[in-house]
C-alpha positions as CSV (number, residue, x, y, z in Angstrom):
1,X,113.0,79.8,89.3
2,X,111.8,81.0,92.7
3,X,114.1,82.5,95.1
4,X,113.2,79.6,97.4
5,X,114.2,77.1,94.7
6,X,117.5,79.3,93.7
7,X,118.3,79.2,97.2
8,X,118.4,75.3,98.0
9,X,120.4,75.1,95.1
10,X,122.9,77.1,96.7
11,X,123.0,75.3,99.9
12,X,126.4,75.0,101.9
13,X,128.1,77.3,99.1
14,X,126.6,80.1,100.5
15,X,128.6,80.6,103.2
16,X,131.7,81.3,100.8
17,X,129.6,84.7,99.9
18,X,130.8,86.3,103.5
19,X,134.6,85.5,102.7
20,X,134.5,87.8,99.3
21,X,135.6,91.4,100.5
22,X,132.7,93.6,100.0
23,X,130.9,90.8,102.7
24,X,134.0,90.6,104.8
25,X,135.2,94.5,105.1
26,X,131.9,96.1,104.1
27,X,128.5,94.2,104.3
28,X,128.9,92.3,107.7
29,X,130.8,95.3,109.4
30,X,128.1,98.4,108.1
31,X,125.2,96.3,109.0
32,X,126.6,94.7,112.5
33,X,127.6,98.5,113.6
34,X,124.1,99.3,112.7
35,X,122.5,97.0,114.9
36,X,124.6,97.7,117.6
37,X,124.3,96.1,121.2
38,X,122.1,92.9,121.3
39,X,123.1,92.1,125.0
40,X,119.9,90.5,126.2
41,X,117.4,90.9,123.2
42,X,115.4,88.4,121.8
43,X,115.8,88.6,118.0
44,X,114.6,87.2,114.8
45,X,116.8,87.1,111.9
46,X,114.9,87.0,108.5
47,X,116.3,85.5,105.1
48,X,118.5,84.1,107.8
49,X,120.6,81.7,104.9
50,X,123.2,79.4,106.5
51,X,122.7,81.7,109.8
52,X,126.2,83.9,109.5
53,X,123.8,86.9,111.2
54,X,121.8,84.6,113.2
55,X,125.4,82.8,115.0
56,X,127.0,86.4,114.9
57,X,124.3,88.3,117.1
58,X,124.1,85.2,119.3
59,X,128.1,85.5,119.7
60,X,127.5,89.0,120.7
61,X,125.0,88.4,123.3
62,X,121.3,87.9,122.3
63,X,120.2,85.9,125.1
64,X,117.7,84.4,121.9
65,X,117.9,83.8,118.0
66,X,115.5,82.8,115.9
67,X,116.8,82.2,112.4
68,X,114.0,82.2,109.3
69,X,114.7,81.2,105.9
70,X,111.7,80.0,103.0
71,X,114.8,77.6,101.8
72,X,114.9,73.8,103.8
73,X,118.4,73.6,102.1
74,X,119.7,76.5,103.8
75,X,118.5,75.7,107.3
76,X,119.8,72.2,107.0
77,X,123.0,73.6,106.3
78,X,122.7,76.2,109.7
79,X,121.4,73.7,111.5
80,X,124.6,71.4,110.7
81,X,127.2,74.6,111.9
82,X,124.9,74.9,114.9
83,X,124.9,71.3,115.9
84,X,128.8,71.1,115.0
85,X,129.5,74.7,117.0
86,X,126.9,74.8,119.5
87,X,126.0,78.3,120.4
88,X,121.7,77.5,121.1
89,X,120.8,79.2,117.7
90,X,117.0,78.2,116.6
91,X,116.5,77.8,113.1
92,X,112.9,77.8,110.7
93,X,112.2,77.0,107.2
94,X,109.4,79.2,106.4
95,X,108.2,82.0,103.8
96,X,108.2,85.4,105.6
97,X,105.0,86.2,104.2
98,X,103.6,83.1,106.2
99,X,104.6,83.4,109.2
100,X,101.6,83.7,112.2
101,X,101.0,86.6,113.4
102,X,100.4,84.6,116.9
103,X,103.4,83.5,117.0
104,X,106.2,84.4,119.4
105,X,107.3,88.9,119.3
106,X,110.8,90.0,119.4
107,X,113.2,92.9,120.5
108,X,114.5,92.9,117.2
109,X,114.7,91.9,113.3
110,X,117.1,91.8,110.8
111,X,117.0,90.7,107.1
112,X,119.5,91.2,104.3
113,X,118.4,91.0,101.5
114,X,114.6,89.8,102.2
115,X,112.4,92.7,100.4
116,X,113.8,92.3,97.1
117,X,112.1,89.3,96.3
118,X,108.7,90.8,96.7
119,X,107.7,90.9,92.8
120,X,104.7,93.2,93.8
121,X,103.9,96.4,96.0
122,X,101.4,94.7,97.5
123,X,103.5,91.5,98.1
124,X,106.3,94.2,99.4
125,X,104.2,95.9,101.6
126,X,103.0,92.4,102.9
127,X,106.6,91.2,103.9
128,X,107.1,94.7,105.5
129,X,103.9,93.7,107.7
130,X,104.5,90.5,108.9
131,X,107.5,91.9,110.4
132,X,106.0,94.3,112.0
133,X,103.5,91.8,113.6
134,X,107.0,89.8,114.9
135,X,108.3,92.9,117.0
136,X,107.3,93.8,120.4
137,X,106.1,97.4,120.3
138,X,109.3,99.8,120.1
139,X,111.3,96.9,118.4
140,X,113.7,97.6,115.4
141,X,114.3,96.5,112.1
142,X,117.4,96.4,110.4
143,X,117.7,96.1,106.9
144,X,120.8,95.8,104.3
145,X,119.5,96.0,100.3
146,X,121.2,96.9,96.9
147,X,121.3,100.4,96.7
148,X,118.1,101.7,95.2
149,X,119.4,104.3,92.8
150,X,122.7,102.5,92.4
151,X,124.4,103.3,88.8
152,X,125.1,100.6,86.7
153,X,127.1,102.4,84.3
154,X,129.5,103.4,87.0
155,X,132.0,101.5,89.2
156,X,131.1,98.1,89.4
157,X,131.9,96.5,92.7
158,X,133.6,93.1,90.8
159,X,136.9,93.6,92.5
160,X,135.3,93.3,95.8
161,X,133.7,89.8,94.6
162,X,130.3,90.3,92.9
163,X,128.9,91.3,90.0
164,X,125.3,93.3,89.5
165,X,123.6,93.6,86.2
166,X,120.7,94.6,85.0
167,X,118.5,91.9,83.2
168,X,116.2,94.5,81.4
169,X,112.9,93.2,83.1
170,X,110.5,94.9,85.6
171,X,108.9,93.9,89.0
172,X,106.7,95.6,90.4
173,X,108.5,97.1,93.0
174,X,111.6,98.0,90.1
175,X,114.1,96.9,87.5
176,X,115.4,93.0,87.8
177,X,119.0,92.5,88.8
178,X,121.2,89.5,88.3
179,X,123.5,89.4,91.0
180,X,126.7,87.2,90.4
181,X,128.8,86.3,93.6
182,X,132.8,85.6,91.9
183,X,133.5,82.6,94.3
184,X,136.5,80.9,93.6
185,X,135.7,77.6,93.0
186,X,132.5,78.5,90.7
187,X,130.0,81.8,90.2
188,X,127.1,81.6,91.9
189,X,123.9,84.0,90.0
190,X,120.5,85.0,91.2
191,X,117.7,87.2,90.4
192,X,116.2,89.9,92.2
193,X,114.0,92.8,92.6
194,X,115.9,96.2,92.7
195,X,113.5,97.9,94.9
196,X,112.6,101.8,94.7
197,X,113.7,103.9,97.7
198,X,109.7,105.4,97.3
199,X,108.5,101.8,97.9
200,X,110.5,101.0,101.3
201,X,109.5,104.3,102.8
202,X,106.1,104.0,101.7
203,X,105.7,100.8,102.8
204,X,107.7,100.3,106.0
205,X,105.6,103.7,107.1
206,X,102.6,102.1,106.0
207,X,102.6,99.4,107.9
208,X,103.3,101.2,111.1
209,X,106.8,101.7,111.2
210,X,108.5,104.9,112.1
211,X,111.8,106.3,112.5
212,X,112.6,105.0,109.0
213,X,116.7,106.1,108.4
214,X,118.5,105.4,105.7
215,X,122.4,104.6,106.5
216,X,125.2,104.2,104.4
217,X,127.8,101.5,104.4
218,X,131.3,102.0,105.3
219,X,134.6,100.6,104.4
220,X,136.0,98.5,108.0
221,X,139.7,99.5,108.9
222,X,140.1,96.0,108.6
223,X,139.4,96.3,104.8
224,X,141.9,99.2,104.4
225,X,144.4,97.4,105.9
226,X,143.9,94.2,104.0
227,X,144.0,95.9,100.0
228,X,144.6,100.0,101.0
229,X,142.8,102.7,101.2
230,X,142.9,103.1,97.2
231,X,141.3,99.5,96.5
232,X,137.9,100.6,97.7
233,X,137.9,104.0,95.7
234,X,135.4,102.2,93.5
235,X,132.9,100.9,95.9
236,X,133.0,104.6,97.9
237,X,131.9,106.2,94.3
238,X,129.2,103.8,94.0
239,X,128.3,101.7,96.8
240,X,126.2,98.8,95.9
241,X,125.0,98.1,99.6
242,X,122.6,100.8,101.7
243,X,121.3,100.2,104.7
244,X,117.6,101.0,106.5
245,X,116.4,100.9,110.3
246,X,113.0,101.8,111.4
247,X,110.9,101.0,114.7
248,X,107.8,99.6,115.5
């Protein structure tokens, strides 16, 4: 199944992945401190889903959002919370990989978890350039991905709410993960690429990025005071998120 096809049928249960502690007190936290101050930027938000990012950096002051998703499902559903909560979010259903290189350049871009579903190098390195085209020169791109040398015999991060496997197939770009999200009503599984930390430096540099920093994730104080300090033990030995920025 492609990921755009695993992804409509999704749809509005998506948004229940952000509620499941390692989204709430780790994910959205790590990679919205990474970003920093939008005040004023123009920004494109790639593998934008049901626009959680894409609302959030217009709540903190992007004076414009573009969000850009290759699932119709998934933008019908973020163009639903925008008509219902109003905040002048613009929303796309488009493949990455196709977007015109003529089109409109930004201060900004941010994706989680876009790369991985490059099955190639080539188609990796391809993603990483139609971003680049997107930014005005000096623009950033922030990134959130599994972990590239994450252990899967260690700590597993399913009492923070999801679930990461290995599936024993290759992609080009590394091993094949099936990523489970525990929601309560139902689990949600997908497939993806676990991509080599080799292949985003190379690429991303390729391209014509630079500045390319890896940064870790954090725990929020907000997710030590919800379960303690002790609760996230786990995740701190083997965190299943990392982080990347780089400019253009």
């Amino acid at each position: 199944m492609s990921a755009q096809q695993t992804y409509d049928e999704i749809g509005e249960s998506f948004e229940g992945f952000k509620a499941l502690p390692l989204a709430q007190y780790v994910e959205a936290p790590s990679f919205l401190g990474m970003v920093g101050d939008v005040t004023g930027k123009k920004v494109i938000d790639l593998a934008c889903g049901t626009g959680f990012y894409s609302r959030e950096l217009k709540r903190r002051g992007a004076a414009d959002v573009l969000g850009v998703d290759i699932s119709g499902e998934m933008i019908r559903v973020a163009e639903g919370i925008e008509q219902a909560q109003p905040l002048g979010v613009r929303y796309e259903a488009v493949d990455v990989g196709d977007m015109s290189p003529a089109g409109e350049r930004f201060d900004l871009a941010t994706a989680v978890m876009l790369l991985n579903y490059a099955e190639t190098v080539a188609v990796f390195e391809h993603l990483c350039r139609k971003v680049h085209e997107s930014l005005k020169s000096g623009g950033e791109f922030f990134m959130l991905h599994q972990t590239p040398d994450y252990d899967f015999s260690g700590p597993s991060p399913r009492p923070y709410g999801f679930l990461t496997e290995l599936t024993g197939e290759e992609t080009g770009i590394g091993p094949r993960v099936k990523i489970t999200a525990l929601l309560e009503e139902a689990p949600i599984s997908f497939t993806a690429g676990l991509a080599r930390r080799e292949v985003f430096e190379t690429c991303l540099a390729k391209v014509g990025f630079s500045e390319i920093t890896w940064v870790p994730t954090t725990v929020s104080q907000a997710g030590i005071a919800a379960y303690g300090d002790a609760f996230w033990a786990d995740y701190r030995a083997n965190p299943a998120f990392e982080m990347l920025r780089c400019r253009a």
